[in-house]
N, C-alpha and C positions, 0 to 999 in steps of 0.2 A: 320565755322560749316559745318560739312559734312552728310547728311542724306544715311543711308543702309539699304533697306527693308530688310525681312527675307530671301533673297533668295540672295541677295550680301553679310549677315552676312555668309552665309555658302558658300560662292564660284560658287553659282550655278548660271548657265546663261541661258535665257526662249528667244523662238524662234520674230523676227520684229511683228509677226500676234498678237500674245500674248502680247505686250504691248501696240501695235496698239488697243487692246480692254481694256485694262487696263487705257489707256490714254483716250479713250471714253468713259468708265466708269467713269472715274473722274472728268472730265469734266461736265455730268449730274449729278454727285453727286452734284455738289459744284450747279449747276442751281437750282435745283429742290430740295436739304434740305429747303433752307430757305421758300422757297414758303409750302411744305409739313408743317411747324412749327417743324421737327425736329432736337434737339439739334445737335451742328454739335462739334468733338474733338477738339481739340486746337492742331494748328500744329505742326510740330516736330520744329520749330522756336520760338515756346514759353516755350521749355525747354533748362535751361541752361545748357552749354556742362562743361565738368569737368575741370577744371583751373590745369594742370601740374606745379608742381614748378620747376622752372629755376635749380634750385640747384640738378639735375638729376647725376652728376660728382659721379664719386667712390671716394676713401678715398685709402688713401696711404695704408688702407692694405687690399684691395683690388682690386689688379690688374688687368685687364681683367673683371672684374664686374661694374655693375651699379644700383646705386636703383633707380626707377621711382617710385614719390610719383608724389601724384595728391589733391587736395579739389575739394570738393561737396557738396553743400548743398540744393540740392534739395532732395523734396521727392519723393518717389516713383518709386523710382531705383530696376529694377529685380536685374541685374549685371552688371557688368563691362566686358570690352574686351580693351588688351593694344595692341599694335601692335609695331614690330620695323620694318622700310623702308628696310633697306638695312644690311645686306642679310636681307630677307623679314621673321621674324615670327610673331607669335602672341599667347597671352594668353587668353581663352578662360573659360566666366562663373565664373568669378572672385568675389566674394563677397560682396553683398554693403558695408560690414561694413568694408574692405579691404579696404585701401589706398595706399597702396605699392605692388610694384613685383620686384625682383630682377634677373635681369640678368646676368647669367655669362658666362664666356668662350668665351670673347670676346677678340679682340688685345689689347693690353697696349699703353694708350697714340695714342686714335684715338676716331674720333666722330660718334655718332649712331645717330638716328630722331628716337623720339615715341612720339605716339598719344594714349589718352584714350577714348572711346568711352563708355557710359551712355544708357544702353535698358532702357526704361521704361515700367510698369506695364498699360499698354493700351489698348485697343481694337486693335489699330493697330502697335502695338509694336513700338512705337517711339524712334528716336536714334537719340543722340547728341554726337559728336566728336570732342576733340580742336584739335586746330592747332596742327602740325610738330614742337614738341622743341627739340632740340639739345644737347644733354650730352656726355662730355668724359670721358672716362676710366683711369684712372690716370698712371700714368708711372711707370716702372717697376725697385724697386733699383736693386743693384749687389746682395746683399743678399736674396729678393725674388725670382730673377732669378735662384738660386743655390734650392729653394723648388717648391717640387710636386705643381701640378696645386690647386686650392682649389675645392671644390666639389662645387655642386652648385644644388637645386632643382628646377626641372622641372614642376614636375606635383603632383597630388594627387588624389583620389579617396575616398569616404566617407558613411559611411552607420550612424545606429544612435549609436552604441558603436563602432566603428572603425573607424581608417582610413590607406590608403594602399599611402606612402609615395614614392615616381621616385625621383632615384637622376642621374646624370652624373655627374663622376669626374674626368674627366679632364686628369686623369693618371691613371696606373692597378695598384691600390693598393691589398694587400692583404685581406685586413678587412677593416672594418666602425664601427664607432659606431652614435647610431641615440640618438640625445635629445629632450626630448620633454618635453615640463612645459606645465600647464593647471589643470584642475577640475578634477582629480581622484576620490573622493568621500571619501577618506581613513582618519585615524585620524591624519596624518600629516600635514592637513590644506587645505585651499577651492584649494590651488594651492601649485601643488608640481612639480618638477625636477625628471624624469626613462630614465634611460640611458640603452641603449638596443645593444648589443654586436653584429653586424651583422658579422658573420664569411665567408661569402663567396667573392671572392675575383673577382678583373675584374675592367671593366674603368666604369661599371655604377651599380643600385642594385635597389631592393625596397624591401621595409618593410610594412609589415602590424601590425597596433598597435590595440592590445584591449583591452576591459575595459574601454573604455573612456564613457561618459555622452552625453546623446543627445544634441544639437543643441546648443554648446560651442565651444568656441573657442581656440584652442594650438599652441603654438610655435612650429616649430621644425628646428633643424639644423642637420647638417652630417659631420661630422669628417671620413678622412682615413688614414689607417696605414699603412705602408711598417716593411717587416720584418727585421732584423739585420741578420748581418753575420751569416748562419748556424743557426740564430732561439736561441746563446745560450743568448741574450741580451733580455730586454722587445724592442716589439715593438717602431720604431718611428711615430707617432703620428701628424698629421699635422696640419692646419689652419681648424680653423671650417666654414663651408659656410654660409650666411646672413643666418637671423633667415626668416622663412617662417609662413607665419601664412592662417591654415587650422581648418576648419569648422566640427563637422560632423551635419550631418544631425538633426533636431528637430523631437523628438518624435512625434505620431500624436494628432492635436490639439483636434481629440473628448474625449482623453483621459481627456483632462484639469488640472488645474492648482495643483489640490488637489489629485494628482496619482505621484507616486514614480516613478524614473528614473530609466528603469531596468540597474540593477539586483535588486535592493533596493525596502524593504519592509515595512509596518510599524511595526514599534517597540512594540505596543500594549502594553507598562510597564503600564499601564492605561486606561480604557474606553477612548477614544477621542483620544491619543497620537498618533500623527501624524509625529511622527520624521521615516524620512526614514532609513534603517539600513541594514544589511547583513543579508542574510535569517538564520546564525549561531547565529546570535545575537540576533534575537528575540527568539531564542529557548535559550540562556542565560537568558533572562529575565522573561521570562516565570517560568523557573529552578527556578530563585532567588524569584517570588513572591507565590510559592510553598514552598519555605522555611522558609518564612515570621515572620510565629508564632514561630518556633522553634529558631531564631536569637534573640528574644527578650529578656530584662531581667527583669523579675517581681521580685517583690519586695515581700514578706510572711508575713504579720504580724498578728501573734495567739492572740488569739486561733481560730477566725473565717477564717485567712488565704485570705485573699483577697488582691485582686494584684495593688500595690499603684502605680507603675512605668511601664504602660506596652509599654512605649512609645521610652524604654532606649534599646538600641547593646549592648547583652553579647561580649565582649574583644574577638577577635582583630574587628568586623564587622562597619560599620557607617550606617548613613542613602545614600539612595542612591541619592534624589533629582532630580528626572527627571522631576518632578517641582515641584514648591514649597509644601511643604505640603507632600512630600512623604515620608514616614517614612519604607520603607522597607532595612531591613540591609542588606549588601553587606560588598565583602572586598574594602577596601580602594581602591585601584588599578580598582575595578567595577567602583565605583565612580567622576572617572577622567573618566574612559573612556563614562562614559555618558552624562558627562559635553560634552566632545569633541562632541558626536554625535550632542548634541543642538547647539551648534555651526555651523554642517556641515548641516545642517537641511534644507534650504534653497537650497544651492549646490545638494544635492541629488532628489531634487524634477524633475518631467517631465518638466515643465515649470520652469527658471533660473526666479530667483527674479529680477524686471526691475531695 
C-alpha cells in the first residue's frame, strides 16, 4: 500500500524546510491529541486499497488495448486515479461508481504495470493504492494487422445535461460516429441507444452531447470511417473502441428529491401530478382538460332530458388515465403516450430513484 498527500497527487514538490515543519507538526500532533482528549482520524493504513483483477489482458479483438478493472468495497471513496508505469500516465478523478478504464494504443503482445489508487472523503484526504499488476495486450492476427487502429477514449468532461467526449484514434480517419446509451428522458424507455455522426476528420476528435439527465450514468463508444475510392462507395466503417462509462454531474441537492430534472416539468394533468414531462406536453395537457366536457357523450332522456351517461368518450376519444380515476377523453394515441410518461416518471426526476 502506497500513501500520496495532495501535493504528490498533483506532482508537486515542497522545499527540505517545509517538511522539516510538516514532520514536526506531526510528530506533536500524535503527542498531544490523546492527552488534549481529541478524537484523532484513522490512518491512511486503515483503509483498504482497491484489489486489481489479475485478468487486466486484452481480448483477441482488441489489440493494443487493455481493460483494468479493479473491486472496492469500501466506503467513502471521493474517486479513483489509475496509473500505468511505463511509459508513465495516468487517469485522473475517476468515478467511485467506476470500476474499469480502458487503455489503448498500446503494442500488441507486450506487458504494461497499473496501479489503482482510492482518495477518500477525509479531513485529510486519505489514499490507498494496490500493488503493480501486470497485463498484456494481446497479439495481433494477419487480419487485424490489414485494419485501421481502433479509436480509443481518453478523456471526458461533464456539466449536469452534457458531457464533452476526447477520443484518439489511432489513424486519420475521415469521420466518426459517437454512441452513447443511457437516460434520455424520451418515451423510448428509461435507456435508449443516439448515434451522433461526427463529420470532422483527423487522428483524434471530441463531441459534446446534450440533453442528457443529471448525475447518470452513459456508455459511450467511437467508431471511425475511412472514405472509399473517390467517395462513390458508402463509407468504411471500422472497430468500435471499449465502451467508456461517463458521469454527468447531479443536479443540486437543495433542489431535492421532488424537482424535475431540467428541462422537465410537471405535468400538472391533475392537482398533485407529479410526473415530469416536456414543457410542450404539459401545455398538451392542459389543451385536453379544456376540452374535457365537450369529449363527453351524454345520454338525453325526455322529456326532462338529464344526462344518464356523462362519464362515456363521444367516438373516436378514450379516457386518458394518468391515474386511475381520470376520466378525461383523449385520442387513443394521447393515451399511450401518458401511460409511457408514468413510466419514465422516476428517470425524469433531479434525484434518480436509488
Amino acid at each position: 500500500m502506497t500513501n500520496m498527500d495532495g501535493n504528490e497527487r498533483h506532482g508537486l514538490s515542497e522545499s527540505p524546510g517545509r517538511w522539516t515543519t510538516r514532520l514536526l507538526a506531526i510528530v506533536l500532533g500524535a503527542l498531544l491529541l490523546p492527552a488534549l482528549g481529541v478524537p484523532q482520524h484513522a490512518a491512511a493504513e486503515d483503509y483498504t486499497a482497491p484489489n486489481v483483477v489479475p485478468s487486466v489482458n486484452g481480448t483477441g479483438s482488441l489489440p493494443g488495448g487493455i481493460i483494468v478493472r479493479w473491486e472496492h468495497y469500501e466506503q467513502g471513496v471521493w474517486d479513483y486515479r489509475v496509473e500505468r508505469q511505463v511509459p508513465y500516465h495516468k487517469w485522473d478523478n475517476v468515478h467511485p461508481q467506476q470500476f474499469n478504464v480502458f487503455d489503448g494504443g498500446l503494442e500488441p503482445d507486450t506487458e504494461y504495470h497499473y496501479r489503482v489508487c482510492a482518495y477518500f472523503i477525509t479531513e485529510d484526504g486519505e489514499v490507498a493504492c494496490s500493488e503493480w499488476v501486470a497485463g498484456r495486450t494481446s497479439p495481433m492476427t494477419l487480419e487485424q494487422s490489414r485494419r485501421p487502429a481502433r479509436p480509443w477514449i481518453v478523456e471526458h468532461h461533464a456539466g449536469q445535461t452534457w458531457l464533452g467526449i476526447k477520443w484518439e484514434g489511432g489513424h486519420d480517419y475521415d469521420s466518426y460516429f459517437v454512441n452513447i446509451t443511457g437516460p434520455f428522458g424520451t418515451v423510448k424507455g428509461p435507456r435508449e441507444l443516439r448515434t451522433i455522426h461526427h463529420d470532422d476528420d483527423g487522428t483524434w476528435g471530441y463531441q459534446r452531447i446534450e440533453g442528457l439527465l443529471p448525475g447518470r450514468r452513459y456508455e459511450v463508444s467511437v467508431q471511425g470511417c475511412t472514405e472509399t475510392f473517390f467517395g462513390v462507395f458508402p463509407d468504411n466503417c471500422w472497430d468500435w473502441a471499449g465502451v467508456y462509462h461517463a458521469f454527468t454531474l447531479a443536479y443540486p441537492l437543495h433542489s431535492g428529491p421532488d424537482t424535475c430534472a431540467p428541462p422537465f416539468v410537471w405535468r400538472d394533468a391533475f392537482v398533485g401530478d407529479r410526473v415530469c414531462v416536456e414543457s410542450h406536453r404539459r401545455a398538451q395537457i392542459a389543451a385536453d382538460n379544456a376540452q374535457a366536457q365537450s369529449r363527453r357523450q351524454y345520454t338525453c332522456t325526455p322529456p326532462n332530458c338529464t344526462f344518464t351517461a356523462p362519464d362515456t368518450c363521444k367516438v373516436p376519444f378514450v379516457w386518458r388515465e394518468a391515474r386511475p380515476g381520470d376520466h378525461v377523453c383523449v385520442p387513443v394515441p394521447e393515451r399511450s403516450r401518458v401511460a409511457e410518461e408514468n413510466g419514465l416518471a422516476g428517470q425524469r426526476r433531479a434525484a434518480p430513484p436509488a
